[in-house]
SESE-908613 format. One line per 2 residues: their letters; for each residue y, z, x of C-alpha. Coordinates in steps of 0.05 Angstrom, whole numbers, m for minus. Each point is the difference from the previous one (the first is absolute). Last residue first. Layout:
% SESE-908613
a = Y/Z/X ~ ...
% end
This chain:
% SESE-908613
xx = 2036/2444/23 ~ 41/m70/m6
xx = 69/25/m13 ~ m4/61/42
xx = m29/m21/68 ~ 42/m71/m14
xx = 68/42/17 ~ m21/12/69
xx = 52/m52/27 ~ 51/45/m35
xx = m17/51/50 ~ 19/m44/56
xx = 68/m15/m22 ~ 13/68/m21
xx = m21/22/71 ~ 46/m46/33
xx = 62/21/m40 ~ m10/56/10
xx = 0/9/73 ~ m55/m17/47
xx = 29/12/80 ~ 22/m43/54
xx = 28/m58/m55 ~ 8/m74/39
xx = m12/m24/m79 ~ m68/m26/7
xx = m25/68/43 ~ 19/39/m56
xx = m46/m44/m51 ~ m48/8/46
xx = 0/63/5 ~ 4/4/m85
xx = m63/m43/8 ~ m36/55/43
xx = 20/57/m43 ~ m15/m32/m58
xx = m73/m12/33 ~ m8/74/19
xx = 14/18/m73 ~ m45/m52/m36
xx = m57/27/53 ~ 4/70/m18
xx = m3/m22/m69 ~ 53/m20/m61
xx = 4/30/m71 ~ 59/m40/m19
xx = 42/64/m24 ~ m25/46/48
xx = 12/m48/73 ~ 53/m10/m31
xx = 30/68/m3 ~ m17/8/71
xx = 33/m64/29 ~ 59/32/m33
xx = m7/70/39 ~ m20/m31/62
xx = 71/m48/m7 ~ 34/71/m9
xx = m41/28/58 ~ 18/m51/42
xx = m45/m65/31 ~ m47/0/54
xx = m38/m66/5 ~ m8/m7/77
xx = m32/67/30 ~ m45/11/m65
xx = m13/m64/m19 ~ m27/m6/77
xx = m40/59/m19 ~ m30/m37/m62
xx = m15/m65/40 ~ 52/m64/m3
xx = m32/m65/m16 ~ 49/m16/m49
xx = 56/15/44 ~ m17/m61/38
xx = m20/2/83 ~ m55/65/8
xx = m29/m20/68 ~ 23/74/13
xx = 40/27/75 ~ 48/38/m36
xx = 56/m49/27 ~ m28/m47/m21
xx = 3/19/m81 ~ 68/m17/0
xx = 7/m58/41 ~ m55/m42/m44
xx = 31/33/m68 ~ 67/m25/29
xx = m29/m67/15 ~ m26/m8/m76
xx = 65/20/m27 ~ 34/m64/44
xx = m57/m45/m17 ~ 12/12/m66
xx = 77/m14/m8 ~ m19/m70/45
xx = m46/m13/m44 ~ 39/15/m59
xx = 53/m56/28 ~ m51/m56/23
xx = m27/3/m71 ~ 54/m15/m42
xx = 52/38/m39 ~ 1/m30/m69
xx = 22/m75/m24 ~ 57/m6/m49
xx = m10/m56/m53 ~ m22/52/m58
xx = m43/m36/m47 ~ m62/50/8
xx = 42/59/3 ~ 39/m18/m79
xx = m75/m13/m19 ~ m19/58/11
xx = m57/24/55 ~ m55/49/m48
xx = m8/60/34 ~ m21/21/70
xx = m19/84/m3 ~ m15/19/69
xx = m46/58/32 ~ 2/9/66
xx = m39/46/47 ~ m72/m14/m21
xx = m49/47/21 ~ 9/41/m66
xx = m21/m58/m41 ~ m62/m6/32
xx = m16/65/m13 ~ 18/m12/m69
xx = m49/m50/m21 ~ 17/m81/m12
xx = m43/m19/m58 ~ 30/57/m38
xx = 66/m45/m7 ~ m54/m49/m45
xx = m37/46/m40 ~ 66/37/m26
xx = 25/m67/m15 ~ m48/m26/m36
xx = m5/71/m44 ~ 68/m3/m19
xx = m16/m73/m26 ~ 34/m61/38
xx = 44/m57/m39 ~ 58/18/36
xx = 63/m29/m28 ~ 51/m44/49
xx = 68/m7/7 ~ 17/69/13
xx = m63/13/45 ~ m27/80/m8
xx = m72/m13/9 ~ 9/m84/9
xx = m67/m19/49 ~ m50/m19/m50
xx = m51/59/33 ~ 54/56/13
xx = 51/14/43 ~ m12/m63/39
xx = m24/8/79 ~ 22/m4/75
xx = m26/29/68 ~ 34/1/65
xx = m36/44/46 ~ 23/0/73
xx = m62/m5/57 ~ m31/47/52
xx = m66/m27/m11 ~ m35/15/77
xx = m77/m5/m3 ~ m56/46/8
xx = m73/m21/11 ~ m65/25/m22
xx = m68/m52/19 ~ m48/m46/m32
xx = m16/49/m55 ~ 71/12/m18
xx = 58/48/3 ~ 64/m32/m4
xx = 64/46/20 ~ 67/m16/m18
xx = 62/28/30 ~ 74/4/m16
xx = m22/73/m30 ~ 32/m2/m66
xx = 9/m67/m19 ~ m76/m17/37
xx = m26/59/m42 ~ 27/m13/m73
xx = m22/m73/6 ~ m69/1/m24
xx = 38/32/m64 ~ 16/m71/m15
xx = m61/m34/13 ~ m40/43/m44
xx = 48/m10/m60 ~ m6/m71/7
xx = 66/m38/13 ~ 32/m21/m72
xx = 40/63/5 ~ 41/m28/56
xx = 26/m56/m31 ~ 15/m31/78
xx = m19/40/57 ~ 49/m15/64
xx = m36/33/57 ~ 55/m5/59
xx = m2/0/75 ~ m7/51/62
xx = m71/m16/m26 ~ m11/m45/m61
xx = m69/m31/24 ~ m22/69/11
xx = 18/23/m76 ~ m31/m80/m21
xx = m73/23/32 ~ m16/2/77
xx = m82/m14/22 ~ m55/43/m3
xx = m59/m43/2 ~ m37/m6/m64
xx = 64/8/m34 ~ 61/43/26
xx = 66/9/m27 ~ 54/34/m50
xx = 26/m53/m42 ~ m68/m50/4
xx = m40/52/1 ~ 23/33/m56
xx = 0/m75/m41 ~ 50/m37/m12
xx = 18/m31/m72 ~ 68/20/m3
xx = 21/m43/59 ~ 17/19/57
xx = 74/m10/33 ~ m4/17/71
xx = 71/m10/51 ~ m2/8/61
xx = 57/17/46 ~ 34/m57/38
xx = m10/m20/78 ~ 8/m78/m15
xx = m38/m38/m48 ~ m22/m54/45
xx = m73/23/13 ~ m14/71/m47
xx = m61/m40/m40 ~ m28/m12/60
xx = m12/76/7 ~ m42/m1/m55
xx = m73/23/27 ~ 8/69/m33
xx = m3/26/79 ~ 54/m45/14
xx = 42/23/m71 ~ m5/76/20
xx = 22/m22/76 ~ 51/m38/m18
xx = 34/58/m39 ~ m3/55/48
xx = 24/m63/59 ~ 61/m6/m49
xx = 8/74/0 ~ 10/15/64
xx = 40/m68/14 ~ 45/30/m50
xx = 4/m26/m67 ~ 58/m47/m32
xx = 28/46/m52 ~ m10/m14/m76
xx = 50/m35/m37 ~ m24/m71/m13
xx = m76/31/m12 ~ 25/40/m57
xx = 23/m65/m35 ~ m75/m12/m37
xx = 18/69/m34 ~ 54/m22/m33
xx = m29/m49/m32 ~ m62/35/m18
xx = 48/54/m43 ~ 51/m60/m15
xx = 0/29/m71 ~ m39/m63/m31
xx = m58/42/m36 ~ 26/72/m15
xx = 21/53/56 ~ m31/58/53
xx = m1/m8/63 ~ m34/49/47
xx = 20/19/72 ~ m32/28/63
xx = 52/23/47 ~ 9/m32/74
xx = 69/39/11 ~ 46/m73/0
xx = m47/m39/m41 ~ m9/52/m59
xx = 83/9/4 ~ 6/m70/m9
xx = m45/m10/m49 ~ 37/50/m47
xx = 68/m29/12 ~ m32/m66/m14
xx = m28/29/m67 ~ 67/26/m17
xx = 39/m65/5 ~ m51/m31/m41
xx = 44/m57/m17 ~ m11/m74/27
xx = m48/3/54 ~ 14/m74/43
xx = 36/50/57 ~ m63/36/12
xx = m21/m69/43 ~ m62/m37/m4
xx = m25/m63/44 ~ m3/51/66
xx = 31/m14/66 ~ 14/59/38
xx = m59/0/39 ~ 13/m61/34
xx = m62/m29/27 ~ m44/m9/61
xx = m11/75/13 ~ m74/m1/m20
xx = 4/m63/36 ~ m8/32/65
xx = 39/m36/50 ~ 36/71/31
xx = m66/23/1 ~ m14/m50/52
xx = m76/m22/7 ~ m38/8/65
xx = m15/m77/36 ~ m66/m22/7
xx = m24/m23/64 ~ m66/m44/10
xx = m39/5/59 ~ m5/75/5
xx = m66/22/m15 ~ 31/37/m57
xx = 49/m64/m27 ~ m57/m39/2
xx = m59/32/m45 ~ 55/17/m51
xx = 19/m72/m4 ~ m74/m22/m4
xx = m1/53/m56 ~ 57/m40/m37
xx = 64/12/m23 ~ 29/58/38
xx = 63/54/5 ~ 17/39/58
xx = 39/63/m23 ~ 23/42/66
xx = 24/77/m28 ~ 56/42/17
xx = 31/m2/m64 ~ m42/m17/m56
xx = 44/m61/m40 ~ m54/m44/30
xx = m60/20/m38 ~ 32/m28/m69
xx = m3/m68/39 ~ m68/2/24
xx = m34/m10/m76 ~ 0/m66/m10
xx = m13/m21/74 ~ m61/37/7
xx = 4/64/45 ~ m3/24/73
xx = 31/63/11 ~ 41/19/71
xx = m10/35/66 ~ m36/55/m34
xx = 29/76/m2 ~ m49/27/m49
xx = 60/26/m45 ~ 30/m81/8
xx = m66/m29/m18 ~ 0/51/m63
xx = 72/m28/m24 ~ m23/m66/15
xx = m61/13/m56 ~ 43/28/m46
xx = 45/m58/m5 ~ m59/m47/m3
xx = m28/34/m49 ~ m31/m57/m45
xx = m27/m70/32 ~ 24/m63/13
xx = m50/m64/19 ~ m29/m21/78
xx = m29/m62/0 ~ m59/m11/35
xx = m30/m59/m45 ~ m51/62/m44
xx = 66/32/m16 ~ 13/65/40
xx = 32/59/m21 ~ 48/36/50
xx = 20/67/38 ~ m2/16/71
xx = 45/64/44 ~ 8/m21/64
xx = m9/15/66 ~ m70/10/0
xx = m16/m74/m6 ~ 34/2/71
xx = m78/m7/42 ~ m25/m48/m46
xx = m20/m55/43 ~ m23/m57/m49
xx = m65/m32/m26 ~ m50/55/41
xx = m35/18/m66 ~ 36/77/m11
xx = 66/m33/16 ~ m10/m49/m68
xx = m32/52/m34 ~ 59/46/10
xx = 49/m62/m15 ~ m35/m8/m67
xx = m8/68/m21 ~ 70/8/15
xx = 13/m62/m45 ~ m44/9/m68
xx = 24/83/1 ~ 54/m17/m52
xx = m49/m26/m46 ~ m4/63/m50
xx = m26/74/11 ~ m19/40/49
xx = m28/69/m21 ~ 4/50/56
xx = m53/45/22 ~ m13/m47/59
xx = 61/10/39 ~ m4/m63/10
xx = m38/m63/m6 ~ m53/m22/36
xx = m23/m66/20 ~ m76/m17/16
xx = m11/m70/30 ~ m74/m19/16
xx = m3/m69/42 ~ 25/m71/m12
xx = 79/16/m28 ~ 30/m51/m26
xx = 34/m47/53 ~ 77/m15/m12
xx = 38/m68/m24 ~ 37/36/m58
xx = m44/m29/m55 ~ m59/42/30
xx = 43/68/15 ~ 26/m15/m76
xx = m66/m6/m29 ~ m31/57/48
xx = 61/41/m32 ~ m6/m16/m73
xx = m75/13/m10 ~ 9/74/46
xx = 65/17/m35 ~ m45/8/m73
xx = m20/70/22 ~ 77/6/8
xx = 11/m18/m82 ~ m68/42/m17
xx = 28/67/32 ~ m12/16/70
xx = m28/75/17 ~ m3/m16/76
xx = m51/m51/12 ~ m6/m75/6
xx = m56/m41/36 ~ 8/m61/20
xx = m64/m51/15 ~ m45/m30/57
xx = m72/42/m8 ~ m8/41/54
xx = 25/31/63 ~ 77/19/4
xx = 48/m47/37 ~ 67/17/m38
xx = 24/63/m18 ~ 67/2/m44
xx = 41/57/m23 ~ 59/2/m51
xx = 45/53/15 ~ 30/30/m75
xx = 71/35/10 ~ 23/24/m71
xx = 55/m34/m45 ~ 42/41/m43
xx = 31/m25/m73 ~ m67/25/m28
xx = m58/m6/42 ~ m5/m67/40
xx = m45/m7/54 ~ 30/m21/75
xx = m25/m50/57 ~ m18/10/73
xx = m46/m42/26 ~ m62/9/54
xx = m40/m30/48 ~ m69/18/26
x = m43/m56/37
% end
């Protein structure tokens, strides 16, 4: 007897239609065999399933079972094929009628009593049952929930393989989950333990990080030890916009197929937040390992990267990021397989000026050699430098700052300001039919329709541009913060003031080159 499963392979953050294909009755010796280019942890199914179909109150198998999966030129990996290989050789022996299998769209991993435990892509998996046009997608508990914010879509989560076994011959009814239950959405975004108003001083530095939030920039922050550089930068969460739906499911997805969407339960629809530590590895920033898998610049999409002491990070992992800043895009080529992954993420980066951390303190003498210091700005290269928007000076906080009583503006307030600048970049570029949303993210020729500024301000811009020795890529970036700096103060067009702002953000090219 033939039946058949459909289940889904994962290959970056898409999943791929696999049908699982069982043929019971077949002359000679009594045993399973599997084919279809599995890898070692599906060759392994075969031990786990007749375990579970045993412990589950089913007959193994007494005749020649041969299951395919495919298409066969596909490499299926891990032990989310354990439960449509079960229910296919569970139809293909006569145990239960099978006939609306088909229907849905299977995924599990079986433990050797039945049960049915979590695994990754769940997300993209219902996303590919809803392009095949199933009824629904049948998943493990753990991971059903991030399934059921796909519109359009039935999500019937199960325990057990018994379960499973039940609810298709239609004796035992299981009801779809609610997206409107999902605990993904469980708690109050707005809650955080931080607020900016604790930041005593730096008045310019929050200026600074506000603009960077409100376009998107990529910032660096530059101070001695006890600054409030890492400080501040722990309070960027507290004022970034709550994502769209769009870009929530973007950034479930990337941490489903990572298998850490768990980690996401009860925190509300926020933006992520990555801070590595110095001690990464490439891989570990930009992705892959044996099987390709999403790095910390993946992690951080429609997010933040926060890199703390920067120049501590190995040179080779730094200029690994050059690409995925520029392009929004990361591609892993390995032997097991190629695949491209979303990192569309803000860079917020902070470092000393110089090895002991006081180059050019008041309070404090620095103790480093000309030489030291040389060798330790040149850790961080120039083409990096020139991808990132904002450069900020954060000195020394006084004392007369630290024991001030008054509290600064607080979070709730500068997100509200950002949200508003954000949702007039949204509107904006709209209407030109892009998926462009932050002025960071802005292409040359829409620099060219949205950045024009006079031929005076042209004329200044110019003259920088000479006396700081800054690129192509310096001058399309002032552009974009002095847009954004425009769009901040309700402005239509970039005056002067804007553009002085912004070129004084670029002050760092000259200073440490």
């Amino acid at each position: 007897m033939l039946a058949s499963t459909t289940s889904a392979a994962l290959q970056g953050i898409d999943a791929l239609p696999v049908t699982v294909e069982a043929n019971g009755g077949e002359k000679g010796e009594p045993r399973c065999v599997l084919v279809g280019l599995p890898d070692a942890a599906v060759k392994e199914a075969l031990d786990r399933v007749n375990s579970s179909i045993s412990n589950s109150g089913f007959a193994l198998p007494r005749t020649k079972v041969t299951i395919n999966m495919a298409p066969g030129d596909l490499k299926k990996e891990g032990a989310s094929f354990d439960l449509p290989i079960a229910l296919a050789l569970l139809a293909a022996c006569g145990n239960f009628q099978g006939s609306g299998v088909d229907d849905f769209l299977i995924a599990g991993e079986l433990g050797l009593s039945g049960e049915v435990r979590g695994i990754r892509g769940g997300l993209a998996m219902a996303v590919l049952a809803r392009k095949l046009g199933k009824k629904g997608i049948i998943l493990p508990h753990d991971s059903a929930w991030e399934a059921s914010l796909v519109e359009g879509l039935s999500v019937y989560p199960v325990k057990s393989l018994a379960e499973t076994v039940d609810f298709l011959s239609g004796k035992h009814k299981i009801s779809a989950l609610i997206k409107e239950n999902c605990p993904y959405f469980s708690s109050n975004a707005d809650s955080f333990d931080v607020d900016f108003n604790e930041i005593k001083g730096q008045l310019n530095l929050k200026r600074a990080v506000e603009i960077s939030v409100c376009g998107g920039h990529n910032m660096l922050i530059i101070g001695p030890p006890g600054s409030g550089k890492s400080m501040v930068a722990k309070r960027i969460p507290t004022i970034l916009p709550i994502p769209s739906l769009d870009e929530y499911l973007e950034i479930l997805n990337i941490f489903s197929i990572g298998g850490l969407s768990s980690s996401l339960q009860g925190e509300g629809m926020v933006r992520p937040i990555r801070t590595p530590h110095h001690t990464i590895s490439d891989v570990g920033l930009l992705g892959g390992g044996t099987k390709p898998g999403p790095g910390e610049v993946s992690l951080a999409h429609n997010g933040v990267l926060f890199m703390d002491e920067l120049p501590e990070f190995k040179r080779s992992a730094l200029e690994v990021l050059r690409q995925p800043i520029e392009d929004g895009i990361v591609t892993i080529s390995r032997s097991a397989g190629k695949i491209t992954l979303p990192c569309q993420f803000m860079l917020v980066a902070a470092m000393n000026p110089c090895p002991c951390g006081y180059l050019g303190d008041e309070k404090n003498n620095c103790r480093c050699s000309i030489p030291q210091i040389q060798r330790y700005r040149n850790k961080i290269s120039g083409p990096l430098l020139d991808r990132i928007d904002l450069h900020v000076e954060a000195p020394a906080v006084s004392i007369s700052d630290l024991k001030a009583q008054r509290k600064g503006e607080n979070s709730c307030d500068i997100r509200y300001r950002v949200s508003q600048c954000r949702e007039l970049q949204v509107q904006r570029f709209k209407q030109i039919n892009t998926r462009t949303k932050t002025n960071a993210n802005m292409s040359e020729n829409l620099v060219d329709k949205f950045c024009n500024i006079s031929a005076a301000n042209m004329e200044l811009l110019s003259l920088a541009m000479d006396r700081m020795s800054l690129s192509a890529r310096a001058y399309n970036r002032i552009l974009k913060v002095s847009r954004t700096i425009a769009d901040m103060g309700g402005a239509d067009n970039i005056e002067k003031e804007h553009l002085l702002e912004a070129i004084q953000y670029r002050s760092l090219d000259r200073s440490l080159y």
